[in-house]
C-alpha positions as CSV (number, residue, x, y, z in Angstrom):
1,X,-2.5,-6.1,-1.8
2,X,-3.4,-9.2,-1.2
3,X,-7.3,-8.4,-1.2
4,X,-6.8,-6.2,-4.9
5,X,-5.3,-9.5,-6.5
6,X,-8.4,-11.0,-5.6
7,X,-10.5,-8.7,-7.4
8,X,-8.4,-9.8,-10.4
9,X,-8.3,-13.3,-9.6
10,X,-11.2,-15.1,-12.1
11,X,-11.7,-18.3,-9.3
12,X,-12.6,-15.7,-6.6
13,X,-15.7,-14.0,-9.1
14,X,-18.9,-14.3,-7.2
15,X,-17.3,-15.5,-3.6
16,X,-17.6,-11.9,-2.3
17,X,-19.3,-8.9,-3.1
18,X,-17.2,-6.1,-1.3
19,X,-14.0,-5.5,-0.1
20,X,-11.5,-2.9,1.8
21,X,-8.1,-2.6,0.6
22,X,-6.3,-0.9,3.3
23,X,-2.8,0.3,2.4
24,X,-2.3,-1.5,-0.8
25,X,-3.0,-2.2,-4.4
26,X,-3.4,-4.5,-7.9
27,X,0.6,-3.2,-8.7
28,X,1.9,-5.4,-6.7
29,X,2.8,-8.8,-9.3
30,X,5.7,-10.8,-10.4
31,X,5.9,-12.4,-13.6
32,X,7.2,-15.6,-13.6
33,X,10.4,-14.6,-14.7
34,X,10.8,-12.5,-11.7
35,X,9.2,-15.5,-9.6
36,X,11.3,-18.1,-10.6
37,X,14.2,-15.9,-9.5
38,X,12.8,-15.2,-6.0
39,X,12.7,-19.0,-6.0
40,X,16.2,-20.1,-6.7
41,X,17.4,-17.4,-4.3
42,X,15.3,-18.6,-2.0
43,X,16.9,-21.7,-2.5
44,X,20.2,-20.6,-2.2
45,X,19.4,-19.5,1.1
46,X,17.6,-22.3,2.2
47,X,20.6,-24.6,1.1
48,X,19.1,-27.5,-1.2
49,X,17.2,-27.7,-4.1
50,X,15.5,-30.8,-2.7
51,X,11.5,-30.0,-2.6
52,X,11.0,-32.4,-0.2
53,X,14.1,-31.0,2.1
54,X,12.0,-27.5,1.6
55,X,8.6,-29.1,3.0
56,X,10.4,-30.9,5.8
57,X,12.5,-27.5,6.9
58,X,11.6,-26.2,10.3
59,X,9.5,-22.5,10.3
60,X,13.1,-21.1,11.8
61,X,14.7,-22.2,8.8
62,X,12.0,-21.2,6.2
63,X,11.9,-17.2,8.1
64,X,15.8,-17.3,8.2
65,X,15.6,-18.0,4.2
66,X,12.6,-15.6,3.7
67,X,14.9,-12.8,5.2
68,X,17.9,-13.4,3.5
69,X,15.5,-13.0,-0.3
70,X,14.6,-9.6,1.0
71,X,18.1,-8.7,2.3
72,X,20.0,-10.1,-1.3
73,X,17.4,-8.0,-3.2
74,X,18.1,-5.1,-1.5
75,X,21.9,-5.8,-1.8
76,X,22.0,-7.3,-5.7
77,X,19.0,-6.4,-7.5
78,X,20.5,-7.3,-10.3
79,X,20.4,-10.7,-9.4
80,X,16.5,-10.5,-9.6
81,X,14.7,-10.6,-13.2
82,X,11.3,-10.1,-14.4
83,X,9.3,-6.9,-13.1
84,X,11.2,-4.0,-11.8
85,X,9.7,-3.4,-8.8
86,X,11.0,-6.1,-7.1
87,X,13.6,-3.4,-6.1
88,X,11.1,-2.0,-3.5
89,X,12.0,-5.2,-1.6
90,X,9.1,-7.1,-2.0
91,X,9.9,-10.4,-3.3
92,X,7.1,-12.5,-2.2
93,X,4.3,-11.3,-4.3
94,X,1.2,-12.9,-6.6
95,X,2.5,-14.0,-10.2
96,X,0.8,-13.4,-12.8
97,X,1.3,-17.5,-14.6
98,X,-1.4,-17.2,-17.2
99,X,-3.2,-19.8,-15.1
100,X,-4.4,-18.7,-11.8
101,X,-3.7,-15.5,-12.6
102,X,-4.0,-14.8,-16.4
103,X,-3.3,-10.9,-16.4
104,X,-2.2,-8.0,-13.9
105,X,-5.6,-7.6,-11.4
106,X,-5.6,-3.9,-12.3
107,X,-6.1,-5.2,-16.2
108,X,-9.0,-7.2,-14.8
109,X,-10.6,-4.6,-12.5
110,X,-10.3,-1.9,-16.0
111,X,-12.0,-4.2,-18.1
112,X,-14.5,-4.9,-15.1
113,X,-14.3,-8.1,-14.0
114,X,-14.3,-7.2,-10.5
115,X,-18.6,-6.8,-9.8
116,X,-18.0,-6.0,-6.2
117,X,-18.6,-2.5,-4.1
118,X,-14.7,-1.3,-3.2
119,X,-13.1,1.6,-0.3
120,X,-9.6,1.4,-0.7
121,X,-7.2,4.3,0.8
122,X,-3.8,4.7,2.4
123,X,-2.0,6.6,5.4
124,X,-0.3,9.7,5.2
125,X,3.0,8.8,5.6
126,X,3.2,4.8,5.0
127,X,6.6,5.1,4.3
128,X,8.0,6.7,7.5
129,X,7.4,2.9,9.5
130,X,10.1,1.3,7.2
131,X,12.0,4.6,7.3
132,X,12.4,4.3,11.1
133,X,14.2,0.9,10.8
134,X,16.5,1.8,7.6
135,X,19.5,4.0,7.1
136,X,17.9,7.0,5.1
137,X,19.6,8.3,1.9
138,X,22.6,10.8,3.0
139,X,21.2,13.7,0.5
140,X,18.6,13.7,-2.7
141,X,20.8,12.2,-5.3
142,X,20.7,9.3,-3.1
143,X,17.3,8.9,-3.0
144,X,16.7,9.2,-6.6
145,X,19.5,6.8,-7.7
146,X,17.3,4.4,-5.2
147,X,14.2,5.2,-7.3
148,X,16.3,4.9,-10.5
149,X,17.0,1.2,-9.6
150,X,13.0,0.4,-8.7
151,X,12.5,2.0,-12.6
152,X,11.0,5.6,-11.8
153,X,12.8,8.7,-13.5
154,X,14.3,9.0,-9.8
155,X,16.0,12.5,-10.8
156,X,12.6,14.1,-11.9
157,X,10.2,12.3,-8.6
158,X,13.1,13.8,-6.2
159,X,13.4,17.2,-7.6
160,X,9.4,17.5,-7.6
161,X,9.3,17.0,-4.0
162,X,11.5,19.0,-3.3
163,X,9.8,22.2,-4.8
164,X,7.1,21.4,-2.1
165,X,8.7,20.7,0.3
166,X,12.1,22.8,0.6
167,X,12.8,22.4,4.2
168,X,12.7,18.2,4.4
169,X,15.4,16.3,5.6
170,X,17.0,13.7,2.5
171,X,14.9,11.0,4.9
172,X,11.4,12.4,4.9
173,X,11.8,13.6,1.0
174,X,12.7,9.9,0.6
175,X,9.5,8.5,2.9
176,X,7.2,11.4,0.8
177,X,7.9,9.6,-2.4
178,X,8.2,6.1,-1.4
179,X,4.5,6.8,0.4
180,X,3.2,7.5,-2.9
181,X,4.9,4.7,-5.1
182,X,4.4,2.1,-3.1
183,X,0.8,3.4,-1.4
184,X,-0.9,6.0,-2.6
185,X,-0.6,6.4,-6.3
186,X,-1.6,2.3,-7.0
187,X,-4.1,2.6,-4.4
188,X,-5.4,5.5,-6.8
189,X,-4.9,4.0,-9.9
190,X,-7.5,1.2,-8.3
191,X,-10.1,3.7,-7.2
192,X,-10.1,5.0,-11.1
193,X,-10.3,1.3,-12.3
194,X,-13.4,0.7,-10.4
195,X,-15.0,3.8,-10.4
196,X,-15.4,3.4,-13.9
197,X,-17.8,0.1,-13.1
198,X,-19.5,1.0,-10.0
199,X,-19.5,5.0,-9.7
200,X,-21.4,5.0,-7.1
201,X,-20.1,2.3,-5.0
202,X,-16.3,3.3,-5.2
203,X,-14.9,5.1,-1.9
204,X,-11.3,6.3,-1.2
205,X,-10.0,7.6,2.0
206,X,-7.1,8.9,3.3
207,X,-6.1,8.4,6.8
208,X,-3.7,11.3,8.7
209,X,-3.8,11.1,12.3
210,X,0.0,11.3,13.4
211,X,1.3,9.4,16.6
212,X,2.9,11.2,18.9
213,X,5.4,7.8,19.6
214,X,8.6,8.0,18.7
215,X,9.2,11.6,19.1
216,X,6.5,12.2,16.3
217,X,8.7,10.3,14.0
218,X,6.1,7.8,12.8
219,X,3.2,10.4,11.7
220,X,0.6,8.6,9.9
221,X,2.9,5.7,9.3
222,X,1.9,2.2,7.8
223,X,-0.5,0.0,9.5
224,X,-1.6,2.7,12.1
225,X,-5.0,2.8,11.2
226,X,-5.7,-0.9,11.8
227,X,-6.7,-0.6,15.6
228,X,-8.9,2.6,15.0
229,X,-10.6,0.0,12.5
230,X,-10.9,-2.7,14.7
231,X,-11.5,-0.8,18.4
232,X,-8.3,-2.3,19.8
233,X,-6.6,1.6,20.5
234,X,-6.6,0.8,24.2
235,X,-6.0,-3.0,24.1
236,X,-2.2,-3.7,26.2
237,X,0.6,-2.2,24.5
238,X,-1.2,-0.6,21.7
239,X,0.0,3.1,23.5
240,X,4.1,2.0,22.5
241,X,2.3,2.7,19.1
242,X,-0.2,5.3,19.4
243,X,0.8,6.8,22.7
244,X,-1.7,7.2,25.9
245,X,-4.5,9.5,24.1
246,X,-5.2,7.7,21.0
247,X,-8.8,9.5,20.2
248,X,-11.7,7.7,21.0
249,X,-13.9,9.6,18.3
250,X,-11.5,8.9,15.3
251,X,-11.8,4.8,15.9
252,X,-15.6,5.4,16.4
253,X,-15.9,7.5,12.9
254,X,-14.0,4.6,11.4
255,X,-15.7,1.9,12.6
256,X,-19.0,2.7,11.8
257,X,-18.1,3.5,8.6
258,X,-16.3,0.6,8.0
259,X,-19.3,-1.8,9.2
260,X,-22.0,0.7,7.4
261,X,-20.0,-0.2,3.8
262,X,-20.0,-4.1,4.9
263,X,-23.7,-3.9,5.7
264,X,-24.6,-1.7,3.3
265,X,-22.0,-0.9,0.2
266,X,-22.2,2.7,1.3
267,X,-19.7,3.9,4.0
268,X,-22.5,6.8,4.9
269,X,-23.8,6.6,8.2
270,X,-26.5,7.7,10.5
271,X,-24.4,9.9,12.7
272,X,-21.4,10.5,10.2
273,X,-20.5,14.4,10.2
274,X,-20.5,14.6,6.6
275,X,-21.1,12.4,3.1
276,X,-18.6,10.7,2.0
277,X,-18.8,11.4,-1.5
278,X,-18.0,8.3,-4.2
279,X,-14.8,8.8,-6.1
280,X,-14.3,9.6,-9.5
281,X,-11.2,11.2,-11.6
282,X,-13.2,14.5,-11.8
283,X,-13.1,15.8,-8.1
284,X,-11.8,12.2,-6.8
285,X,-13.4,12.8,-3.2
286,X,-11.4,11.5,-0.7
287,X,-13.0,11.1,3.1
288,X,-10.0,12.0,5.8
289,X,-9.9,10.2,8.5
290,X,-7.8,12.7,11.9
291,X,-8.0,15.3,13.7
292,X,-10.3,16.3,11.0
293,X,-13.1,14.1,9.6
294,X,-14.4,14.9,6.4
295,X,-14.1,15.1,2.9
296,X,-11.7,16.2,0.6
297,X,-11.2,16.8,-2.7
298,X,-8.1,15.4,-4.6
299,X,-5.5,15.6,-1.7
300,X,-2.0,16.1,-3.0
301,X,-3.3,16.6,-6.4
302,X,-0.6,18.6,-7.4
303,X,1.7,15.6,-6.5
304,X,-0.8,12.9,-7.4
305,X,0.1,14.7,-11.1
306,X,3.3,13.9,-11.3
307,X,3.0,10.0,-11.7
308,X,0.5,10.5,-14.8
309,X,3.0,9.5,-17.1
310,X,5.1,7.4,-14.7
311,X,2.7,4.9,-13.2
């Protein structure tokens, strides 16, 4: 997220000339409305008002105050104005103040301001790492009255999913969507923002190989990816997340790719076991990165659909 608001950001034009975005977006923003009331519950939480009490609080104290945003929000949305999605329980986010940050990155990137090569992509099932520390919703009018509240037609998401998968439990219908919300679709809606200005140096990939941790409950959760990117699958305690077997050949596949587009702008590799195809909204080629390694095209399309008209 974090690396998408720079491609919006007009003081970071020209300071680099590619970038990853793994497992986020440009959605992510507060307006300052939304900001300013992050801030006085932060505030609340912290117990002063004094700026100078704030700069002199220990880290304990600032984390403690952090926590207690994220569990109000979840408790009292209404307390929260300004942008919607605050509800997803993200309250620390990049505002968009008309000064650093004029306009939403993804209306930057569409008009293209962002002159830079771009592979973005998500995991399978992001949403099942969160999952795994929260109470799931009981049934599926529980999960939609969640989405209701983070401003989705939760009724119509829920009963979508459910068509494709009938046999889920309320909790992994609930991860499913939530994976695509918060992940996938925005990382999507970036690839076709950039794709536009660079067709052929935008790349998407999609990342599904599921850990066997947890009794399988993780899958392709959030954040699993990162030490098949970086070779660090058999540094100490990596297994509690991956297991014992974490496959040598998937973090070799993804680390050459990921240095050839550094290098290069081009992901393609000598030694890659297929093209990875640029992305565009016509067959929106998607490399997959698991127990299978190659392309596809339009993964989940027929669920990808359903957020045309939502976000």
């Amino acid at each position: 997220m974090s690396v998408a608001t720079l491609l919006g950001l007009p003081e970071a034009a020209g300071l680099f000339h590619r970038a990853i975005a793994q497992s986020g977006a440009a959605r992510n923003l507060l307006d300052p409305d939304g900001a300013h009331s992050v801030t006085e519950v932060f505030l609340e939480q912290l117990g002063t008002t004094d700026l100078a009490a704030v700069l002199d609080a220990p880290p304990e104290r600032i984390l403690a105050a952090q926590t207690g945003v994220a569990a109000e929000m979840a408790a009292h949305p209404e307390r929260f104005s300004g942008d919607e999605r605050r509800a997803l329980g993200l309250p620390f986010q990049p505002v968009v103040d008309g000064v650093r940050l004029p306009r939403p990155a993804l209306d930057a990137v569409r008009d293209g301001q962002a002159d830079v090569d771009l592979m973005a992509g998500t995991n399978a099932d992001e949403w099942n790492l969160f999952s795994i520390m929260a109470k799931p919703p009981e049934d599926d009018a529980a999960s939609a009255r969640r989405l209701d509240r983070a401003g989705v037609d939760g009724f119509a998401l829920v009963e979508a999913y459910r068509r494709s998968r009938p046999d889920a439990t309320p909790g992994a219908l609930w991860s499913a969507v939530m994976t695509d919300l918060v992940f996938r679709i925005p990382a999507i809606r970036l690839l076709e923002a950039q794709a536009a200005h660079r067709p052929d140096r935008t790349f998407g990939y999609w990342f599904t190989w599921a850990a066997p941790t947890f009794d399988g409950r993780l899958g392709s959760c959030h954040a699993l990816e990162i030490p098949f990117v970086f070779a660090t699958t058999d540094q100490p305690g990596a297994d509690l997340l991956l297991g014992p077997d974490a496959p040598e050949v998937l973090s070799r596949a993804m680390q050459d790719a990921w240095i050839s587009f550094a290098r290069t702008g081009d992901p393609h590799h000598d030694g890659a076991s297929a093209r990875w195809p640029a992305y565009d909204t016509t067959r929106r080629a998607t490399m997959e990165f698991g127990d299978r390694i190659g392309p596809l095209d339009d993964p989940s399309g027929h669920e990808r659909e359903l957020w045309e008209s939502i976000l």
